[in-house]
C-alpha positions in Angstrom: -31.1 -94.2 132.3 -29.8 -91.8 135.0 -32.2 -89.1 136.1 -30.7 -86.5 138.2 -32.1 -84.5 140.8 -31.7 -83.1 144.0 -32.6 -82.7 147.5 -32.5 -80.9 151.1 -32.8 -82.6 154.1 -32.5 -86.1 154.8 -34.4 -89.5 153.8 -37.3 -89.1 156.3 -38.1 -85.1 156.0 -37.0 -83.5 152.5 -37.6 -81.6 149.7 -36.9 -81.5 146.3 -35.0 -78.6 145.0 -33.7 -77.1 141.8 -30.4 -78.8 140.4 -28.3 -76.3 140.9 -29.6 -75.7 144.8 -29.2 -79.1 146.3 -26.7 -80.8 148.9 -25.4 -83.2 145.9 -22.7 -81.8 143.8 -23.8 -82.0 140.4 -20.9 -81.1 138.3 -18.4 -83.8 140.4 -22.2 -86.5 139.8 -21.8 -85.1 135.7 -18.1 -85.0 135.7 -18.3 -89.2 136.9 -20.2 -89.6 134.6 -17.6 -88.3 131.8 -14.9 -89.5 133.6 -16.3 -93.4 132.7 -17.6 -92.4 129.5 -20.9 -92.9 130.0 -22.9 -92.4 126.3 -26.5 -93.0 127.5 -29.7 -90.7 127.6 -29.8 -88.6 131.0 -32.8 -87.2 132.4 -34.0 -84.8 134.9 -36.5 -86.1 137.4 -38.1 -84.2 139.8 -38.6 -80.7 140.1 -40.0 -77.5 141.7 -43.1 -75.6 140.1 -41.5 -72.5 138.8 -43.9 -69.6 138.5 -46.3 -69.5 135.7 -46.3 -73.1 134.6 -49.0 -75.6 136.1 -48.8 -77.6 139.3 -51.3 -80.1 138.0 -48.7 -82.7 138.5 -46.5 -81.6 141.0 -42.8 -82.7 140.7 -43.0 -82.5 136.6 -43.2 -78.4 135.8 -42.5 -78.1 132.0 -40.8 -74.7 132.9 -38.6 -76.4 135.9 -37.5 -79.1 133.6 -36.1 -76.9 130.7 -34.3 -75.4 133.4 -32.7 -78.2 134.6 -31.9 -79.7 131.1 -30.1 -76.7 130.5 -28.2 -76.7 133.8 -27.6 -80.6 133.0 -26.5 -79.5 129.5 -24.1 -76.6 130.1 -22.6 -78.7 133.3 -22.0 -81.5 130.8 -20.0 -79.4 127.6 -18.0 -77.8 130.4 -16.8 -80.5 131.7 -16.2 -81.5 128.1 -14.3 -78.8 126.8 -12.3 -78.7 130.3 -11.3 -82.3 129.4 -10.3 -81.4 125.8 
């Protein structure tokens, strides 16, 4: 199962950001995806703690990972209906 996130900075000094504020294209990583047909569940991982929403375990905000599902979502029927 893929889980998507995203990062700045480099493998010994980084943080993790918000999907849609990473180095990593995400629509070309989704549109892959796609492109081999790929049917599987997706997830996000890691993600900031968005104001209002607990830090107690930091990486997993409930409010930062309905955000990125719906980023993950739109990106994903886009690509879709551009394929049509």
């Amino acid at each position: 199962m893929p889980h998507s996130r995203d990062v700045r900075g480099d493998k010994t000094h980084f943080e993790e950001t918000f999907h849609d504020d990473g180095k990593t294209d995400m629509y070309l990583a989704m549109k892959n995806y796609y492109d081999i047909g790929f049917k599987g569940p997706m997830r996000p991982d890691h993600v900031p703690t968005m104001a209002g929403d607990s830090n107690e375990h930091p990486g997993y905000s409930n409010i930062g990972a309905l955000f990125a599902i719906g980023y993950m979502r739109g990106l994903i029927e886009s690509i879709a209906k551009l394929g049509e």
